[in-house]
N, C-alpha and C positions, 0 to 999 in steps of 0.2 A: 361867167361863173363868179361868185361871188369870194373873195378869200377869206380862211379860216381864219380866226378869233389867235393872235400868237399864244394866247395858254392852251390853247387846243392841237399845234402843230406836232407837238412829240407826239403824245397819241397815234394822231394821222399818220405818221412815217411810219409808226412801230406797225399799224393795223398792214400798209403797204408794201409790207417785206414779207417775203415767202417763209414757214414754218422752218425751213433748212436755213435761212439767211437771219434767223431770229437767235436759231441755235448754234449757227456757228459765232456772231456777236456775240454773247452770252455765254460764252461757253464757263468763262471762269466769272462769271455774277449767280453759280446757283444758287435757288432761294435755301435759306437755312431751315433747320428741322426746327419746331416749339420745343424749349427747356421743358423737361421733367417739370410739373408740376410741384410746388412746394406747398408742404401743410403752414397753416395760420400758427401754430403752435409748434415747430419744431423741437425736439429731443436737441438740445445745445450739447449731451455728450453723443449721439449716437454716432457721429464722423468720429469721433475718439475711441467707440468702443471698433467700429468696423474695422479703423488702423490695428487696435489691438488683436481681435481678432484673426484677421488676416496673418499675426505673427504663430496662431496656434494652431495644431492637426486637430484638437476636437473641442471646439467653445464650448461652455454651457452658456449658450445663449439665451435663455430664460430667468435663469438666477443673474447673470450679469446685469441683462438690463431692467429687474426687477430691485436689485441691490446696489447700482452704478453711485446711487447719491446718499453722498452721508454728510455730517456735518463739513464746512469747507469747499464742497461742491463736488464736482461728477471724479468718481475715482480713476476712472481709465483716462481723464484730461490731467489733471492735477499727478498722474504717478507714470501710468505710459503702460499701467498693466490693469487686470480684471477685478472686480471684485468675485469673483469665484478663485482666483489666483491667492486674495488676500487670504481670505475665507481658509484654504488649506492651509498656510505658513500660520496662522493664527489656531488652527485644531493642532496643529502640531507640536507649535509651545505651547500648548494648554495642555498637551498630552503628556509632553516632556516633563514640562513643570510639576505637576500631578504623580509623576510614573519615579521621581526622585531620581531617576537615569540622567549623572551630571553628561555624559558623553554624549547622551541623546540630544538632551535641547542643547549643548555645546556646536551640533551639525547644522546648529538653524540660526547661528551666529556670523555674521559676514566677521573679514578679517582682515584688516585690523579693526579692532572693536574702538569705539570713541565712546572711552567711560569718564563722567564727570561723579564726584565723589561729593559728598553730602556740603563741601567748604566749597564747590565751584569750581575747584582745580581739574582741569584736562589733563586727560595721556589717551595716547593710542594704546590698545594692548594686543600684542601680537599673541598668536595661539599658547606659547607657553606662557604668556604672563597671564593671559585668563585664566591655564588650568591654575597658575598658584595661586591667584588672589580671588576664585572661583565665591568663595563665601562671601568674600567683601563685595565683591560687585552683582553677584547676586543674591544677596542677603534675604531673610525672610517676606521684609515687605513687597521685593523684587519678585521674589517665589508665588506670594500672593496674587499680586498683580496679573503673573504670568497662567496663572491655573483659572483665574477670571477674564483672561483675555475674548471681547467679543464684539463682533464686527461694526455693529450699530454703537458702539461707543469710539469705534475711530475718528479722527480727523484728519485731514487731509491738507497741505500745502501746495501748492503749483510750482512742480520742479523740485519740492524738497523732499517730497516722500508723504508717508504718514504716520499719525503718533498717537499715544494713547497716555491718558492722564497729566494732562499740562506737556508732553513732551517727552515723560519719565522714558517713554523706549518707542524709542524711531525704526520705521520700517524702509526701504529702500528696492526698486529696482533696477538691476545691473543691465536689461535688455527690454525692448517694448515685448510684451506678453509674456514675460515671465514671472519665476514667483521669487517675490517680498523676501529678504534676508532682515532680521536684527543686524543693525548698524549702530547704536546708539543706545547706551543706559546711562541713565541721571538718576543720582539719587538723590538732588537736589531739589531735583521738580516734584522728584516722588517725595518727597518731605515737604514742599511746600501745596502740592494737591492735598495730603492729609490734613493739614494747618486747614485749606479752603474748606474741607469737609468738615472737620470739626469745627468752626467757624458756621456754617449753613447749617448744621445739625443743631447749635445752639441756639441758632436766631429760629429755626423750626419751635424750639421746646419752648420758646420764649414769648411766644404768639399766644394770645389767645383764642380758642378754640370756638366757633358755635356749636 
């Protein structure tokens, strides 16, 4: 009898061992199951939105993942909650704002509130120093700002939250899937986004037209 080829010997053993003497060797070499299938194009936030998600009793999973990406990138990566989460804390200072109810949008204010004042100077303000200085730190343009507040003009930072108008008023979440508190009015940025506007509005008039 001629002998087998040495790259052909495992084979041969394996083929000459009994179904039971195969299984019991093997017992801890099961073959593994094929990974899930991955798309060519994968959703970079949807592992972000599903964590979020997973934090809430009733997603609106339609709106989320139809409004997840704004300027800055996917909102549920960059903040740790939904864009349908945004979406209400933002109807409801535009509500407040609107409705002249100081104590209303006062509810939609985390606290301590971090106000930066038109010269750049910081303080914290705790709940009674907001109600006193209420006009000063939310003054007219502030008011404005707040009654146009809208989702597709957000931006968003990774880890920092998100803002609207160079910065003027930061949004924040305190838990994955929950909703957005005001943390943050500047009225430094909001005086210098109007400069930018006014700035772009002239160099608009200043074009010439076909």
């Amino acid at each position: 009898m001629k002998s087998l080829p040495l790259a052909l010997l495992p084979l041969a053993l394996l083929l000459a061992c009994s179904p039971a003497e195969v299984a019991e060797g093997e017992a801890q070499q099961s073959p593994q199951l094929p990974a899930p299938e991955v798309g060519e194009s994968p959703d970079p936030g949807e592992n972000c939105l599903l964590l979020v998600w997973s934090e809430q009793d009733a997603p609106d999973v339609e709106f989320d993942r139809t409004h997840d990406t704004v300027k800055g990138g996917a909102i549920s990566c960059a903040t740790g909650t939904s864009a349908s989460q945004f979406e209400a804390a933002i109807a409801a200072l535009r509500d407040a704002a609107r409705s002249g109810d100081k104590e209303r949008l006062l509810r939609e204010v985390g606290i301590p509130l971090l106000y930066i004042d038109a010269k750049g100077d910081r303080r914290e303000l705790t709940g009674d120093e907001i109600d006193t200085l209420f006009d000063e730190v939310f003054d007219a343009r502030m008011i404005a700002l707040l009654q146009n507040l809208d989702l597709s003009q957000m931006t968003v930072e990774k880890d920092q939250g998100a803002f609207f108008e160079l910065g003027s008023l930061w949004l924040v979440v305190d838990a994955t899937g929950g909703r957005p508190r005001v943390v943050t009015v500047n009225r430094q940025a909001l005086g210098e986004a109007a400069e930018a506007a006014r700035r772009q509005a002239d160099k608009g008039r200043g074009q010439i037209l076909d």
